[in-house]
Structures are given as C-alpha cells and as structure tokens.
N, C-alpha and C positions, 0 to 999 in steps of 0.2 A: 588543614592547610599546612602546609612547608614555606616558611618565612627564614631568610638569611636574619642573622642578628648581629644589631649592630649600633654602636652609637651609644646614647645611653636608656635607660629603663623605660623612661615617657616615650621614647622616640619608639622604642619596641610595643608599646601599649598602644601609640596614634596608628603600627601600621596594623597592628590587630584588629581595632576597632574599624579601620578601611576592608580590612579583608573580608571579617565577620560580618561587619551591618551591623556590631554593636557598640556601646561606650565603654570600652573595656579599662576596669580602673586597678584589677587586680591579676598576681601571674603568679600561678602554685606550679611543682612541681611533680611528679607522676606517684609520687607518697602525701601529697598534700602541704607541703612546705610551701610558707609564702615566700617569693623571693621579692627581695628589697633590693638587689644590687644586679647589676646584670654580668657582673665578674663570676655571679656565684650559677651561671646555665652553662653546661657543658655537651659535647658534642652531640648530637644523636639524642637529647633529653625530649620527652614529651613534657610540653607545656599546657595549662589548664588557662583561660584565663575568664576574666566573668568581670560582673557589670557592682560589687562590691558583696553580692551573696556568700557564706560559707563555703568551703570546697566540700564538695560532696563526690567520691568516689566514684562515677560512671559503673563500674564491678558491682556494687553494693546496692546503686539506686535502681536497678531493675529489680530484684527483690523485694527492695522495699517497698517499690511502689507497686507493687505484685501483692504484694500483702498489703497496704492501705486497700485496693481495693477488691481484693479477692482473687484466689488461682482459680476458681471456679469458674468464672464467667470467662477462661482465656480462651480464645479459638483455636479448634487441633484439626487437622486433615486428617482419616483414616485412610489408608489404601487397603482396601477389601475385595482379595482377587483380583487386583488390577484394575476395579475400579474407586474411584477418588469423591469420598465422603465427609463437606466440610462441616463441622457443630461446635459446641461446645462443653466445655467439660462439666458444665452445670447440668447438660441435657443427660451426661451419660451416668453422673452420680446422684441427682435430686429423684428422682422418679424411682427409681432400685436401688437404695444404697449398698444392699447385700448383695447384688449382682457382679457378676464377672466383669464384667464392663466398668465398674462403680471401680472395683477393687483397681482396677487395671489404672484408672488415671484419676480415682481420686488424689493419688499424690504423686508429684513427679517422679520420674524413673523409678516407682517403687517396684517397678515389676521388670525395670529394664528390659521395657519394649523397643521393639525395634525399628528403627527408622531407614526409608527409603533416602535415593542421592535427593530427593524435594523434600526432603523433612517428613514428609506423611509416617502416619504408625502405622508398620503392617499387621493385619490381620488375615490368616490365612485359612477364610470361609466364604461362600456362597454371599457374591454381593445382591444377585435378586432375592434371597431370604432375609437378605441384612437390612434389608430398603426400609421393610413394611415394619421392624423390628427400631428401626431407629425414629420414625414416623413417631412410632406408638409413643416411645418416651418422650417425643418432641409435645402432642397434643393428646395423649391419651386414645388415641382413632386406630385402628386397623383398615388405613385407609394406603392404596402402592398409587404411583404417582403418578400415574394416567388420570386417578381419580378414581376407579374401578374400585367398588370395594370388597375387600379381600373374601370374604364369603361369597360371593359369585365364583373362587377359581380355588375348588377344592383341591390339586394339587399342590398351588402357590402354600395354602390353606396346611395343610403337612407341612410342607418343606418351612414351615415357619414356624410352624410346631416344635420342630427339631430344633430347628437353631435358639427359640427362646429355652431351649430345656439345656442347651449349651450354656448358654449365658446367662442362664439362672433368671430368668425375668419372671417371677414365680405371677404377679397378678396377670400375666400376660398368658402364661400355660394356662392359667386357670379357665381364663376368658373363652380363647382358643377351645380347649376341652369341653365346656359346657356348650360353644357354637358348633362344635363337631359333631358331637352326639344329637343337638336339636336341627342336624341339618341331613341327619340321615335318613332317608325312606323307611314308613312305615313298613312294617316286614310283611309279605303277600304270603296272606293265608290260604284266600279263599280256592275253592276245589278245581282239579283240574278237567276242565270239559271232553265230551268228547269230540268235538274239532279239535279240540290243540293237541290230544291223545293221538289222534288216527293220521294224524301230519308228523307225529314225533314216532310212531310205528313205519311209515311209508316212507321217512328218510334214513331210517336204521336198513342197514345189511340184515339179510335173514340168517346169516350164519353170525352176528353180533352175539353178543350176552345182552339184553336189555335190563340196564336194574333202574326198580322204578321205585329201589327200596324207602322207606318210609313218605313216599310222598303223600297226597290229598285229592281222593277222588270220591270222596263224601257225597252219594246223591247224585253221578254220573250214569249216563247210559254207557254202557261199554255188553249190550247185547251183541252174540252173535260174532263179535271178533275173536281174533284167531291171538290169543294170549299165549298159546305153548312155551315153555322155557324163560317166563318172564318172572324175575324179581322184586315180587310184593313185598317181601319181608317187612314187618311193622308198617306196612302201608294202611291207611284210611281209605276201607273201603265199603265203609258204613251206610245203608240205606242205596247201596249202587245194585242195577241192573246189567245181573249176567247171567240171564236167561240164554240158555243155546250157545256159553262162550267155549272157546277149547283153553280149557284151560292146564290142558295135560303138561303134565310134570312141572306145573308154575310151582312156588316156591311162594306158599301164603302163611308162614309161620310167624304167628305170635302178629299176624296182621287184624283187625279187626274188620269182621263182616257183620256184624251185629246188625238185623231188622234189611240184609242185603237179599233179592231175588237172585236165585241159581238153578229155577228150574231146566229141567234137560241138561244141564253142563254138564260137559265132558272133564273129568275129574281123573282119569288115569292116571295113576304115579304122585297125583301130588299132594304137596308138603303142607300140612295144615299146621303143626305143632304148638302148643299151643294157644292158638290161634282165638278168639272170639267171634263165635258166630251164633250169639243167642238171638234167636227169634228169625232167624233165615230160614227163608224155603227153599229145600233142596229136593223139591217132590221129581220122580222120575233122572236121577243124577246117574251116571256112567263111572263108578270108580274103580273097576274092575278091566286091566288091561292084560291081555290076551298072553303076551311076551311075558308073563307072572308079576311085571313091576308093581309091587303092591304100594295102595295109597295111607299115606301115616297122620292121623290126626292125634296120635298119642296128646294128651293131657288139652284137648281143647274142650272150650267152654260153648256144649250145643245142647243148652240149656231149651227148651218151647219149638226145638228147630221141627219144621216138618221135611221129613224125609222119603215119604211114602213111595214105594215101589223104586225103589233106587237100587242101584245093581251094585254091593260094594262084598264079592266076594273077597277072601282073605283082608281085607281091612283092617286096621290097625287103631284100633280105640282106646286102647290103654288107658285106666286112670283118667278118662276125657270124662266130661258132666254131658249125660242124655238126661237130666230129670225133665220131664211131661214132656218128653219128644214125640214127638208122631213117626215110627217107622214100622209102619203098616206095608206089609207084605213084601218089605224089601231081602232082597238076600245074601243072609249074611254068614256064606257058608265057609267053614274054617277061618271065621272074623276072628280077630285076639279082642278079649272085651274084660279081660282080665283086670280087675280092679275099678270098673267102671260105677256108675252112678246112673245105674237104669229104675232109678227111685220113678212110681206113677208113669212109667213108658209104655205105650202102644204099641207093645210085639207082636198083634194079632196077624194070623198069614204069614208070618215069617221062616225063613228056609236056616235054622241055624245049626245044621249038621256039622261038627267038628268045631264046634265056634268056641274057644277058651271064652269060659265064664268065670273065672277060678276069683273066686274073690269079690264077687259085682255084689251089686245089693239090687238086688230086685223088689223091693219091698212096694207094693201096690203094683207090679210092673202088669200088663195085660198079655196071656200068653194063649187067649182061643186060636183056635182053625190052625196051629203051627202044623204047616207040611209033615215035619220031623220030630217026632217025640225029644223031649229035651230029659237029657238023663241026669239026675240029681250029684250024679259025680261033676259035673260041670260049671253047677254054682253050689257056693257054701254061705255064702248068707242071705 
C-alpha cells in the first residue's frame, strides 16, 4: 500500500490499520529499525508495520520457512520438449537419490538449470518417454496415462529404456530389462515344411541366388523338386527326403544330411564338403556331369551311407569317412579317394580305373567282381 504521511505516529498506525484490516501497533523501517517518531521516515522509505510481533525480514522468511518445512516437498514445473510437467521435488529425489534428476534439484540452482519466461525448468528430452519415467517415481508403476500399461507398447517400452539409462534410474533399467527379455517370443525352431518351402521357391526369381544357408528342414519332404543352385550350407537337413531332387551344383557343405533319403538325386557339381551324411541312402545318385563339373565331397562324414550303383565318375572323396559304406557297383572311375577311410566298405562291382587311392585304408574293404583290376600302386595301406 502507498500511504501519504502525516500528522503524527498513531495517526499513521490508525491509517495503516484502515488500509491493512489490521491493529497495527508497530512501524519498522526496510533494515528493521523500530521507528518511534514520525520525523525520523523519509521520502521513498518502505515501511513494515505489524500488530506488535518481532520484525522479521520478508528476504530471510522465505528461507526460513523453506527450511522449517522442507525444499523437498516444494512444487517445480518441468517443461520437457515443450510439454509442461508439474511434481515435486521430493518425487524426483526420494525414489533415486543417485539419479540425474535427484542431482539436478535436490538442491537449488545447484546445477543452474534453466528456466523458461513461466519459471518451468527446461529439460531438453522426449516428453512421451518422460511421462512413464516420472509415473514410475511418482508410485513405483510403469503405468503412461491413458492407463495402458507400458508393456503392452514395446516401442514406448525402449524409448523408455533409453531415457531411464539417461537419467540414471538404475531400478527402473533394471525392471525394464528383465520385462524385455521375458516379453520376447520364444525363438522358432521347429523345421521348415514343405508348403512353406515350395511358396518361398515359387516366389523367388529363377535367376535369384536362393540361400537357405543354415536353416531347419529336419524330417521334410522336399522329393523331386528342382533345388539347383541353392544354398544349404550348414543347413539341417537331417532325416529329409530328396529322393529324385535336382540338386545340381547346390551347395551342401558342412550341411548335415545324416539318416537323409537321396535316392536317384541328381548330384552334378555339387558341394558336399564336409558335409554329414552318415547313414543316408544315396543308392542309384547321378554325380557325374557330362560338361566335366566334378562333384566335391572332400572330407565328408559317409560313414553306413549306402550308395549302391551310383554314377560318381571323377568324384572327389578326399579324406571323406566311407567306413561300412555300401557302394556296390558304383563307378568310380578316376574318383580322387586319396586318403579316404574305406575301412569294411563294399567295393564289390565297382568300376575304379584311374581312381587315386594313394593313401586310403582299405582295411576289411570288399573288392570281388571289380570290372577293373585295381593295381596295388594305387593304394598303400
């Protein structure tokens, strides 16, 4: 209030007390001097006046009574991206104290934050990540404010992620991490059919590259289709039938065919290396192509395999496991078998004129009825 003065001391205290709406019985001065005399106010002075209590500084009593009852409980507006988030400071330091948040206003200006023309403290991140984040410290919930709870909206679900790893809200990552990992789909193992095979064939280009490298066809029928030029490599192809497949120049290295049918397949050119194919029947196989593309099973495990009457002129067996193989009458004329493990193998009928044996173990191996005399320079153990 702006009061002329005048007259004497009481006369300036009754117009006080008209002004204010109170009994005003005392008038300090803007240092806290009591004045007794009205000689002693001078122009422009701010006056105190009160109903006979102590002077108490206005500057000082916001403080003080800040601290009687705590900075913590005082209400702060955030502005976060431009939207306006009101709480309080007990929300953002009790719940994380070692948090970036916690740091930032457990104590005034210590971090001389910055304030919008409304006072708000700006914060310059993602207010829909901040929601669910300020939520949390409010009731301990991952709950956004629709109600929706945050694990129903696996993006919200990240973008919250990030922000608590901002803000340091360490039980809050935690929580997060552990609901993210138990909300992720079982991983699909099981084998892939042949429907879902012969639709992923029929919508590929013929001139494509198909790689179908390590996938899961364990126990599938895949007879009689046209494989050429496909990409098995480390694929599971265990217990599968490909009886009658073309499978020329596929690319089966280091794939497993173990206990797999392959009667009649067409095998030109292709890439077995080494490959697993113990206990497959490869009786009557095609692996001899015409254009000289020889097929390479260098170092594969065809361990019981039966291979009987199979056409695998020049063939490349290197170092591969035939022990107790069946290849009965096949031909295997200038095959490489050098260093092989033809331990108890059924050579009987077989056409193996020019066939490198340098090195094989033949040991129990069965060599009646051979077309071609096999001449002892050809194997040495």
């Amino acid at each position: 209030q702006v009061v002329a003065v005048y007259g004497t001391l009481s006369d300036l205290l009754s117009v006080a007390s008209n002004k204010l709406g109170i009994k005003a019985t005392s008038v300090y001065n803007g240092k806290g001097g009591l004045i007794d005399d009205i000689a002693l106010i001078r122009d422009d002075d701010v006056l105190f006046v009160c109903e006979g209590e102590p002077f108490i500084d206005p500057q000082t009593d916001g403080r003080a009574q800040e601290e009687l009852t705590g900075s913590h409980t005082d209400w702060l507006t955030l502005n976060v991206g431009g939207r306006y988030f009101t709480t309080t400071r007990s929300t953002l330091v009790n719940k994380e104290p070692d948090s970036m948040l916690a740091h930032m206003f457990k104590d005034k200006d210590a971090w001389g934050n910055k304030q919008d023309p409304r006072g708000a403290f700006l914060i310059d991140r993602s207010p829909e990540y901040f929601e669910p984040i300020l939520n949390y410290l409010r009731h301990g919930q991952l709950i956004v404010n629709d109600g929706i709870n945050l694990l129903g909206s696996p993006a919200l679900f990240l973008g919250v992620l990030e922000e608590a790893r901002f803000f340091g809200i360490d039980s809050l990552i935690e929580h997060l991490e552990v609901a993210i990992k138990n909300s992720q789909p079982a991983e699909d193992h099981s084998p892939i059919s042949r429907k879902e095979f012969v639709r992923f064939l029929l919508a590929t280009p013929t001139k494509s590259e198909l790689r179908c490298q390590g996938l899961n066809f364990s126990g599938a029928d895949l007879s009689r289709l046209d494989l050429r030029y496909i990409n098995f490599k480390m694929a599971n192809l265990s217990r599968c039938n490909l009886a009658h497949a073309n499978l020329c120049c596929a690319n089966l290295e280091r794939a497993d065919l173990s206990g797999s049918v392959l009667d009649c397949a067409n095998l030109q050119g292709v890439k077995m290396l080494c490959s697993n194919a113990e206990g497959a029947s490869l009786k009557g196989c095609n692996f001899e192509d015409p254009s000289g593309l020889k097929a390479n099973l260098e170092g594969a495990n065809l361990k019981g395999v039966d291979m009987e009457g199979s056409q695998m002129t020049g063939i490349n067996l290197r170092v591969a496991t035939l022990k107790n193989a069946k290849l009965k009458n096949c031909n295997l004329r200038g095959a490489t078998l050098a260093g092989t493990d033809l331990e108890n193998c059924d050579l009987s009928g077989c056409d193996l004129q020019e066939a490198n044996l340098r090195g094989s173990n033949v040991k129990g191996a069965i060599f009646e009825e051979m077309l071609t005399p096999l001449h002892m320079s050809q194997s040495v153990r």
